[in-house]
KOLSE-868465 format. One record per residue (C-alpha): residue in three letters; residue number from 1; x, z, y. Coordinates in steps of 0.02 Angstrom, whole numbers, padded with zeros to 5 digits. Example, Ala and Ser with C-alpha at 12.3 -4.5 7.8 and 13.67 -1.06 7.14 Angstrom:
BEGIN
+---------+-----+--------+--------+--------+
: residuo : num :     xx :     zz :     yy :
+---------+-----+--------+--------+--------+
:     Ala :   1 :  00615 :  00390 : -00225 :
:     Ser :   2 :  00684 :  00357 : -00053 :
+---------+-----+--------+--------+--------+
***
This chain:
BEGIN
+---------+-----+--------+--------+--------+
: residuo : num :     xx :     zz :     yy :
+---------+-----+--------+--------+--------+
:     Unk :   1 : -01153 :  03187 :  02034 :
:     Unk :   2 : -01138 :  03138 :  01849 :
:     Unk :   3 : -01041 :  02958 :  01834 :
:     Unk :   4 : -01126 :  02815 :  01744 :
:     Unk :   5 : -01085 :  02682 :  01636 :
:     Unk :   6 : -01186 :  02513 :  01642 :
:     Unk :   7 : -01120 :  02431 :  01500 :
:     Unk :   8 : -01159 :  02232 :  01493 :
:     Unk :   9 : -01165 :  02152 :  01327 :
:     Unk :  10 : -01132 :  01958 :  01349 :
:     Unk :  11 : -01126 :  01818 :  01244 :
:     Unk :  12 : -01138 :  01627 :  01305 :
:     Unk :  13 : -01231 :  01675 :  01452 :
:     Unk :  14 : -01134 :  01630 :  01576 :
:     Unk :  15 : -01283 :  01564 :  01694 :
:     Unk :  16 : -01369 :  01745 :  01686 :
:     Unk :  17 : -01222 :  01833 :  01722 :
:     Unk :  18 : -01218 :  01841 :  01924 :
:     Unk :  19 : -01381 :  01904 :  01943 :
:     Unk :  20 : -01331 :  02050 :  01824 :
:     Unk :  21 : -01190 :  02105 :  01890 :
:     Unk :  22 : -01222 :  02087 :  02082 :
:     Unk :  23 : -01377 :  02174 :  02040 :
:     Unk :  24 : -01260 :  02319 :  01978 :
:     Unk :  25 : -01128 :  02328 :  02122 :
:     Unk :  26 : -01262 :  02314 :  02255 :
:     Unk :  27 : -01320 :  02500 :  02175 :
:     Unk :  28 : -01298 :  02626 :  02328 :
:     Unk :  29 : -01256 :  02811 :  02327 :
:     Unk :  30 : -01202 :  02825 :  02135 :
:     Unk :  31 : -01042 :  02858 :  02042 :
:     Unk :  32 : -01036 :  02693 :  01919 :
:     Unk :  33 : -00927 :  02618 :  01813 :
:     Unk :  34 : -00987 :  02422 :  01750 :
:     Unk :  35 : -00906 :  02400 :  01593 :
:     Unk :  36 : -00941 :  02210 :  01544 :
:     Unk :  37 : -00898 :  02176 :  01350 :
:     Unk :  38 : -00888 :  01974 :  01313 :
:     Unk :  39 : -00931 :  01952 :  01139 :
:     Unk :  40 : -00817 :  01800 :  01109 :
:     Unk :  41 : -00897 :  01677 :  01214 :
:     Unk :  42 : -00879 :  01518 :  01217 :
:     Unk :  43 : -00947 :  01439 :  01393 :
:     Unk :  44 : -00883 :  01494 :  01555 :
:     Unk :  45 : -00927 :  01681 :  01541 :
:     Unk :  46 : -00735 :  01712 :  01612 :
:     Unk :  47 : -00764 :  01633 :  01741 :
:     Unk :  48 : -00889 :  01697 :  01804 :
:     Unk :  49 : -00817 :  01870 :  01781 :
:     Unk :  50 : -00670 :  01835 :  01867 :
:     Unk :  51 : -00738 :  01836 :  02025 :
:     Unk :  52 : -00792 :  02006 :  02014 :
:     Unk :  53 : -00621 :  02102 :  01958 :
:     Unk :  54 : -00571 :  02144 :  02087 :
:     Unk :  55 : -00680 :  02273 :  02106 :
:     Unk :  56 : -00605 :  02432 :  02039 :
:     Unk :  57 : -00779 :  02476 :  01966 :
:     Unk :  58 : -00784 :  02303 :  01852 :
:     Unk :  59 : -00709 :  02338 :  01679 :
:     Unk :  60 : -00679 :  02180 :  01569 :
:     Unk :  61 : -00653 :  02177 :  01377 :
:     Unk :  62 : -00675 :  02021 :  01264 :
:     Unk :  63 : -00688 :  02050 :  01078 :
:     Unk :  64 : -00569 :  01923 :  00970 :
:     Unk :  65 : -00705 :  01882 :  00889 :
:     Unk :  66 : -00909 :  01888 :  00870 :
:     Unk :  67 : -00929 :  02050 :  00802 :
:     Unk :  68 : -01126 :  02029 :  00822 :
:     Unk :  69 : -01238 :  02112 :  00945 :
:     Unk :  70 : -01243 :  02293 :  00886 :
:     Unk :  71 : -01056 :  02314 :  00852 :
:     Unk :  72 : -01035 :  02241 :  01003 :
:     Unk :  73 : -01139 :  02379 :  01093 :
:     Unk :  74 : -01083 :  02511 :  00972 :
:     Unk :  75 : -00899 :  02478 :  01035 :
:     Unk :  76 : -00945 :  02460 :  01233 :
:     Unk :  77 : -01048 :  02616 :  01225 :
:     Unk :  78 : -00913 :  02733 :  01161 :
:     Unk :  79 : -00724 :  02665 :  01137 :
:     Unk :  80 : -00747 :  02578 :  01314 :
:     Unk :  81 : -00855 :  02670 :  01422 :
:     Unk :  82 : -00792 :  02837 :  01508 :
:     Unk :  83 : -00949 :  02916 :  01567 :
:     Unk :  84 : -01043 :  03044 :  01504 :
:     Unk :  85 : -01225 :  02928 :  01524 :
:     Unk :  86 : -01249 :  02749 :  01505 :
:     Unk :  87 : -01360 :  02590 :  01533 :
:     Unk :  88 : -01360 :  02450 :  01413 :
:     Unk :  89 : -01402 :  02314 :  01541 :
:     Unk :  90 : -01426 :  02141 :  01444 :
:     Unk :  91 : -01360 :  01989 :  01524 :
:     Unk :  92 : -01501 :  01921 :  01553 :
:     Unk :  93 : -01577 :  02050 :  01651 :
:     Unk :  94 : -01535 :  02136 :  01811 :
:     Unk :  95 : -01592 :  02265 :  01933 :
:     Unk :  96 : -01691 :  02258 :  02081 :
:     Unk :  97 : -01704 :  02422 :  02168 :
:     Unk :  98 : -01516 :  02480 :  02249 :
:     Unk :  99 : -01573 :  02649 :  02233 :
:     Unk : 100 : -01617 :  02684 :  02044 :
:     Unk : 101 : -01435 :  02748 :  01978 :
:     Unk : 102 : -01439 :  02855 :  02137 :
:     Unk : 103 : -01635 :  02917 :  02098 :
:     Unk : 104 : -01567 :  02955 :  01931 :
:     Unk : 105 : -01413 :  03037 :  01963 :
:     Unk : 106 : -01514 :  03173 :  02073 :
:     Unk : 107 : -01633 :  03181 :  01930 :
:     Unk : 108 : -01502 :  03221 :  01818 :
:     Unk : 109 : -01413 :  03343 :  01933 :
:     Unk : 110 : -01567 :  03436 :  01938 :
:     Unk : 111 : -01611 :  03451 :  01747 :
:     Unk : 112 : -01486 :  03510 :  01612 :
:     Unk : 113 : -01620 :  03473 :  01482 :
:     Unk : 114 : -01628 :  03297 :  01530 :
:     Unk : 115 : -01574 :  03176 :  01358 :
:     Unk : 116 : -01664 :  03013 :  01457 :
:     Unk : 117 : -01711 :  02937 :  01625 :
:     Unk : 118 : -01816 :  02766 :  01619 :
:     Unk : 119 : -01936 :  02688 :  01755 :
:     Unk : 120 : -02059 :  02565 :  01798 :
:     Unk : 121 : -02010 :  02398 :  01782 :
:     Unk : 122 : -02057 :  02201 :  01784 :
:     Unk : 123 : -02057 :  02091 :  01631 :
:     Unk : 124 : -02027 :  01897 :  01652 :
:     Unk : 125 : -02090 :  01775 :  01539 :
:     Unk : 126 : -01970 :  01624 :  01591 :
:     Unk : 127 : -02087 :  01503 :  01469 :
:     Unk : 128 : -02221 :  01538 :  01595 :
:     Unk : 129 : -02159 :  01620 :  01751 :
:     Unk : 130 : -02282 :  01739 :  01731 :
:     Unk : 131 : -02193 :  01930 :  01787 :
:     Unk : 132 : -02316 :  02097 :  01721 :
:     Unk : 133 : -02258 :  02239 :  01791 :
:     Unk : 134 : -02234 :  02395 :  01680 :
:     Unk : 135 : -02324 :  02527 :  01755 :
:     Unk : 136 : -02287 :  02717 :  01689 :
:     Unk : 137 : -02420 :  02827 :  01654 :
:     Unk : 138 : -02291 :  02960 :  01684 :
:     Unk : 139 : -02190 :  03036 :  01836 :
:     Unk : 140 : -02055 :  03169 :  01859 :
:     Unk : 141 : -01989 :  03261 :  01724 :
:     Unk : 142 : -02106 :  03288 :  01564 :
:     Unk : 143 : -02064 :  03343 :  01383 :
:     Unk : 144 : -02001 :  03225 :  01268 :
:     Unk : 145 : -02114 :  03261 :  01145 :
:     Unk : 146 : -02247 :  03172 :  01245 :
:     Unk : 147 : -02167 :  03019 :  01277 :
:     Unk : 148 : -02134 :  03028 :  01078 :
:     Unk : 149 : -02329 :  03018 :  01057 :
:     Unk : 150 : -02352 :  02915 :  01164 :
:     Unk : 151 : -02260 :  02760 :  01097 :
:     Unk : 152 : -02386 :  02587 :  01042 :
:     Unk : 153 : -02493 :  02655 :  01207 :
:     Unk : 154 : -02394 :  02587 :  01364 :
:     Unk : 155 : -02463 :  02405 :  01409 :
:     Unk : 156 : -02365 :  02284 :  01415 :
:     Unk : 157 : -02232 :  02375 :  01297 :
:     Unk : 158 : -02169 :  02564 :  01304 :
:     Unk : 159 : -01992 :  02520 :  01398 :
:     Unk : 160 : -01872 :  02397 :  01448 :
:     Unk : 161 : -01694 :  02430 :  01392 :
:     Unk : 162 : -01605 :  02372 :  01564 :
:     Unk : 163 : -01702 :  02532 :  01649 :
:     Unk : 164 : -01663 :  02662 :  01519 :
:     Unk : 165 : -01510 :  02777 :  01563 :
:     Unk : 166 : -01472 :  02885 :  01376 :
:     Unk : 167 : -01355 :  03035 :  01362 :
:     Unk : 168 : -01211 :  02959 :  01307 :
:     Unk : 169 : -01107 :  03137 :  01210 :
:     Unk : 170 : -01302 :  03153 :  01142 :
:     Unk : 171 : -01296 :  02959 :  01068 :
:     Unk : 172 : -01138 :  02991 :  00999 :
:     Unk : 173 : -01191 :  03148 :  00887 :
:     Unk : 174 : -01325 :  03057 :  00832 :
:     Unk : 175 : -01240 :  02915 :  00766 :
:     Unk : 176 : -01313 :  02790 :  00876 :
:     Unk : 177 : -01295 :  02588 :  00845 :
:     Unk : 178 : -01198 :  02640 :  00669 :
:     Unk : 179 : -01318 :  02515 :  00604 :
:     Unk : 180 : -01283 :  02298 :  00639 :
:     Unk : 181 : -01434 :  02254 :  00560 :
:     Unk : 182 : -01540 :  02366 :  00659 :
:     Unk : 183 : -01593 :  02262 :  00823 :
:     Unk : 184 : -01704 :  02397 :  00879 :
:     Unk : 185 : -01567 :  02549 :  00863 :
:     Unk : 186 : -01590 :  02551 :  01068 :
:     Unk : 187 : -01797 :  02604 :  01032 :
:     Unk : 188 : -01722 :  02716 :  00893 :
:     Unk : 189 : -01610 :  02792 :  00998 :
:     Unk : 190 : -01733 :  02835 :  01133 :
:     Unk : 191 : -01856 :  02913 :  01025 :
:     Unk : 192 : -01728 :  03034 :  00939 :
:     Unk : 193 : -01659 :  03093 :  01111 :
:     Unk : 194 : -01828 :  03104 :  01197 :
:     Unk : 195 : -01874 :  03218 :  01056 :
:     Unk : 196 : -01743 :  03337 :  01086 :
:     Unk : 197 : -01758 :  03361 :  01264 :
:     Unk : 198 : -01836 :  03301 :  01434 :
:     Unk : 199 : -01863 :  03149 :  01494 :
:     Unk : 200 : -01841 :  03080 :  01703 :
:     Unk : 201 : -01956 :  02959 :  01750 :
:     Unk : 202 : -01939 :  02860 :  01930 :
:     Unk : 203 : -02100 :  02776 :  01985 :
:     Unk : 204 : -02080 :  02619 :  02063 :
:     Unk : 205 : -01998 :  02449 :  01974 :
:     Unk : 206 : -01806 :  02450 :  01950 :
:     Unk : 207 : -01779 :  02307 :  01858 :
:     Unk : 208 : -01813 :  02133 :  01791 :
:     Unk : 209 : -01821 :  02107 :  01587 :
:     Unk : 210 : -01830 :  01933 :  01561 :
:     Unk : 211 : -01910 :  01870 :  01373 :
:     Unk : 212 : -01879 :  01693 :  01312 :
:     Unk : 213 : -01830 :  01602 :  01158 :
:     Unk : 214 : -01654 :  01656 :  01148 :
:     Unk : 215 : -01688 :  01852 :  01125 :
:     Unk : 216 : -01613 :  01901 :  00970 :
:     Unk : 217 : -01749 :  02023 :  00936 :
:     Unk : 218 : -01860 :  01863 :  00911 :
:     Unk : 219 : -01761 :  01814 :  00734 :
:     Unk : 220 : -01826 :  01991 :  00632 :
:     Unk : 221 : -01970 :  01915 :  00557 :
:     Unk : 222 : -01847 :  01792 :  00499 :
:     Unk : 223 : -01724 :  01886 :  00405 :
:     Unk : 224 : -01744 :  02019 :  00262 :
:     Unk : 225 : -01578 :  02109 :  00318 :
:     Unk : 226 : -01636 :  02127 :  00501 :
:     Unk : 227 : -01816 :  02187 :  00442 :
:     Unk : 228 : -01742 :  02313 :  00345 :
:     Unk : 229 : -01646 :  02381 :  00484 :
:     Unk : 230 : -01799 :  02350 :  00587 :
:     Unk : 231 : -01900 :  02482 :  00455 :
:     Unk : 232 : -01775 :  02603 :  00545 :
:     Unk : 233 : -01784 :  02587 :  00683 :
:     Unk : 234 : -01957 :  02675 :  00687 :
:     Unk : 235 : -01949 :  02785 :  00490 :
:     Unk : 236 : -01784 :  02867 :  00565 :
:     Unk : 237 : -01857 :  02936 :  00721 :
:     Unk : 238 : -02022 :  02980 :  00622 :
:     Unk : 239 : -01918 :  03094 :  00489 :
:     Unk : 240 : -01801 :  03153 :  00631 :
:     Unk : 241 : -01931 :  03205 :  00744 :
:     Unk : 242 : -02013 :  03345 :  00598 :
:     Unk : 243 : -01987 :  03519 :  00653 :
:     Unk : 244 : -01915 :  03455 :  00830 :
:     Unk : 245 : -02075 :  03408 :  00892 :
:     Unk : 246 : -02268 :  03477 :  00851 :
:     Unk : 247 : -02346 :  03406 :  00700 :
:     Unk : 248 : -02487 :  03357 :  00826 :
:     Unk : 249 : -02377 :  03249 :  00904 :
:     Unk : 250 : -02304 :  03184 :  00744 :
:     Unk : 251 : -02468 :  03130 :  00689 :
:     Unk : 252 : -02499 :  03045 :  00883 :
:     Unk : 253 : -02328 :  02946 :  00862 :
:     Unk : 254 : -02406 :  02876 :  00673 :
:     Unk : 255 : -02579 :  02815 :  00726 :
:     Unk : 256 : -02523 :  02772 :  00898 :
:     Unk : 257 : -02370 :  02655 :  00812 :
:     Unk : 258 : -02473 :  02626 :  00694 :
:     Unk : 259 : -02323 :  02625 :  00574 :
:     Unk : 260 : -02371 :  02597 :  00419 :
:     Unk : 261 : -02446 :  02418 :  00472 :
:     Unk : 262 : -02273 :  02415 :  00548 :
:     Unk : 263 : -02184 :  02442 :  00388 :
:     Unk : 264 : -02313 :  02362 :  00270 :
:     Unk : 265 : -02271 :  02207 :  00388 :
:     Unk : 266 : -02091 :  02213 :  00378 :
:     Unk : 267 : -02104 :  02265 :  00205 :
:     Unk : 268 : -02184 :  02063 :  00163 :
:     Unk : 269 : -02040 :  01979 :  00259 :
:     Unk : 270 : -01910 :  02066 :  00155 :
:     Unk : 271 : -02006 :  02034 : -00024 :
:     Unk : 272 : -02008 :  01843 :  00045 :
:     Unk : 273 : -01826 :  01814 :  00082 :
:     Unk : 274 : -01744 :  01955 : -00044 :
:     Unk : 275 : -01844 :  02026 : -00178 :
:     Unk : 276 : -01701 :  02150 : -00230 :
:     Unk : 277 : -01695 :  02220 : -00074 :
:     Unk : 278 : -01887 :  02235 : -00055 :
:     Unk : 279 : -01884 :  02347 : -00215 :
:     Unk : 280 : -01737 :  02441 : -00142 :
:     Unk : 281 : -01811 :  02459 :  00020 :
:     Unk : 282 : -01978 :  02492 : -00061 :
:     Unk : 283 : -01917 :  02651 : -00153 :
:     Unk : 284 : -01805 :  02708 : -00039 :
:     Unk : 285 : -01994 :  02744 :  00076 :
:     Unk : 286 : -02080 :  02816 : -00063 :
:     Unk : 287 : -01939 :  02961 : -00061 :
:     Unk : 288 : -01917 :  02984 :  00098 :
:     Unk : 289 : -02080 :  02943 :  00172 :
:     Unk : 290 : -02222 :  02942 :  00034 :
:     Unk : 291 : -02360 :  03000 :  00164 :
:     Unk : 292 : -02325 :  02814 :  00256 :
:     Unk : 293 : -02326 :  02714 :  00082 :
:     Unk : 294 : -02474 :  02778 : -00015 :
:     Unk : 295 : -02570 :  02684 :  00124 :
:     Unk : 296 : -02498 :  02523 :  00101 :
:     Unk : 297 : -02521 :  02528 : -00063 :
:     Unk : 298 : -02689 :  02549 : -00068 :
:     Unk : 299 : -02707 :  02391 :  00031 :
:     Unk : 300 : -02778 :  02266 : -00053 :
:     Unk : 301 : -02733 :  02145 :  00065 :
:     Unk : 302 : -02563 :  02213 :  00053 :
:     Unk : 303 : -02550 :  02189 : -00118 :
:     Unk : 304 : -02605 :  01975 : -00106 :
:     Unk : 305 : -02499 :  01947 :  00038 :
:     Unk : 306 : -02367 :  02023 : -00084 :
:     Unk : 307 : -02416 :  01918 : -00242 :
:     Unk : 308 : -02414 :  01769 : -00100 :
:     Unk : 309 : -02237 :  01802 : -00036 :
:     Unk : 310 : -02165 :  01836 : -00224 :
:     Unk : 311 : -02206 :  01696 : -00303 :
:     Unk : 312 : -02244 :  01572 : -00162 :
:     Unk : 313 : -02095 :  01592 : -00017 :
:     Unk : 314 : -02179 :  01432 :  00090 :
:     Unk : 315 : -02355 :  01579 :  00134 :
:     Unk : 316 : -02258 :  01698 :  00245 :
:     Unk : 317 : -02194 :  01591 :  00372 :
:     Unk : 318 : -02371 :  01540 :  00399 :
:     Unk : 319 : -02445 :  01702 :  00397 :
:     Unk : 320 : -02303 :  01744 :  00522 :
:     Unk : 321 : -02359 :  01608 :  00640 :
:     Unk : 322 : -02537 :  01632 :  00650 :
:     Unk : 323 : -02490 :  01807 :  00667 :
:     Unk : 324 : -02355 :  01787 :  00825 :
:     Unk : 325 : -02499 :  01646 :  00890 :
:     Unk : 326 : -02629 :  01793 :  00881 :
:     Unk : 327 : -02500 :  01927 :  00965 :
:     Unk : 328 : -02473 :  01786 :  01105 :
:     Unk : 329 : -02636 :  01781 :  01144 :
:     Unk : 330 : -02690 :  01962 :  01163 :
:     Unk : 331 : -02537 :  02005 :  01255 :
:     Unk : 332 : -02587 :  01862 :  01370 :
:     Unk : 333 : -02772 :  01940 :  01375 :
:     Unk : 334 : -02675 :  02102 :  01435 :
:     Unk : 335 : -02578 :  02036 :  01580 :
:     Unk : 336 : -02756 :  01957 :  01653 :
:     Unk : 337 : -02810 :  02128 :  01633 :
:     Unk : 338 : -02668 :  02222 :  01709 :
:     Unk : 339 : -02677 :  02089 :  01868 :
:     Unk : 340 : -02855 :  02092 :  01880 :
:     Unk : 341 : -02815 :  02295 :  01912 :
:     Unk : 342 : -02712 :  02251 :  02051 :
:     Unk : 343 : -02561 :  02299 :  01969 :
:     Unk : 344 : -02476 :  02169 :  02016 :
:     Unk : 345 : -02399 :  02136 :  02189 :
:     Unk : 346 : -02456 :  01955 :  02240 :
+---------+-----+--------+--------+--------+
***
């Protein structure tokens, strides 16, 4: 039975923290380690912990200082953790099936080729109460390429993070979380492991992602250094997938992500906030990736918004907001839709 890591990030979260990690010692029939890395907090995180040391499967560490949210996984993932796979289970989430590390564990045992296990899962939107379950359209063990070509087609979103156990030896050859201003390396990560291998999937919810106003992922359209790492997160996986996976698949993964609306998007908040680093940015693309910028730049809508941003900062935040007011709205439309299927237990 392989051993697993379930590393848990925290910063000033001390009210999340019980439910995450008595969600992860009440996990039966699995070999686990819970390494909990405290990123400098400042509220009564130790506290909290406290009660759960002695435990010989509770690991503590507290950094010195904020080292920010990707350093801080980067150095929980592999200077503390011991085994050779790992969960990166967010304080703010938790688990809610006792069996998945075991489920996984067996699935692992079973399948050398195996980079990644994930599973169904719930989403909570604590602004509304409102919990959408994610619903696979997969089961067992199925190429990676497919789930590759499949990403931008799983309703509500592709995967939850607190559900997703990675290769950890894999991660480390592939330089995983090297980058801090890349707050998507974990969706990065997954698509460069799932194509190289096979991917485990366990039907039947696992765990609970909660969304709110405090997740960090929220503050990209905000910042030209964390769009640019956001660009990344999906050109990286695009360029390292070519000649792992089919080209058919390839081309799935770019109209399904539709990534150059991704990138052209991205692209605007960067020119807003840091003009040097839009140009930078810009031609780094056109050399690596010129098949994904010709379109953009034969957008002429592209090209105002661009004019807009340049010379007038105060458009993009705007644009921004009717856009996030728009998203709200149709991802609202789709969890009417997914109830209405009786997806949803009552």
């Amino acid at each position: 039975m392989p051993k697993i890591s379930v590393v848990l990030p925290t910063f000033n979260r001390a009210s999340y923290l019980d439910a995450a990690i008595e969600s992860v010692l009440a996990q039966r029939g699995a070999d686990l380690e819970l390494v909990i890395s405290d990123n400098c907090s400042s509220d009564a995180t130790v506290d909290v912990v406290r009660k759960y040391l002695e435990d010989p499967r509770v690991r503590y560490f507290r950094n010195e200082e904020n080292i920010g949210m990707v350093r801080n996984w980067h150095k929980a993932v592999f200077d503390l953790a011991s085994a050779d796979w790992f969960m990166l289970l967010s304080d703010d989430d938790y688990l809610v099936d006792p069996d998945y590390l075991a489920k996984a564990s067996d699935l692992i045992d079973n399948n050398d080729l195996l980079t990644l296990v994930y599973a169904d899962g719930y989403l909570l939107d604590e602004e509304t109460g409102n919990r959408t379950l994610l619903d696979l359209p997969f089961s067992g063990v199925v190429p990676g390429g497919k789930i590759f070509a499949s990403r931008g087609t799983v309703a509500p979103q592709d995967f939850t993070l607190c559900n997703v156990l990675f290769d950890r030896n894999r991660a480390a050859e592939l330089g995983a979380f090297s980058n801090p201003d890349n707050l998507s390396c974990d969706s990065e990560l997954f698509l460069k492991l799932a194509a190289i291998g096979y991917v485990g999937i366990i039907k039947g919810p696992v765990s609970v992602y909660r969304s709110h106003p405090g997740n960090l992922i929220k503050t990209v359209s905000k910042s030209a250094r964390f769009a640019y790492g956001g660009i990344d997160a999906f050109v990286s996986p695009y360029i390292f997938s070519k000649g792992r996976i089919s080209e058919e698949s390839r081309l799935d993964f770019r109209r399904n992500t539709k990534i150059e609306r991704l990138i052209a998007r991205l692209l605007l908040v960067i020119a807003c906030h840091d003009w040097a680093l839009y140009l930078k940015c810009r031609g780094e693309l056109e050399n690596t990736v010129p098949e994904l910028c010709s379109p953009i730049s034969g957008s002429t809508g592209y090209r105002l918004i661009l004019f807009l941003c340049r010379f007038g900062g105060w458009f993009l935040p705007l644009y921004m907001e009717a856009r996030n007011w728009i998203t709200a709205l149709y991802r609202r439309w789709q969890r009417v839709m997914v109830k209405n299927r009786g997806c949803l237990p009552e």
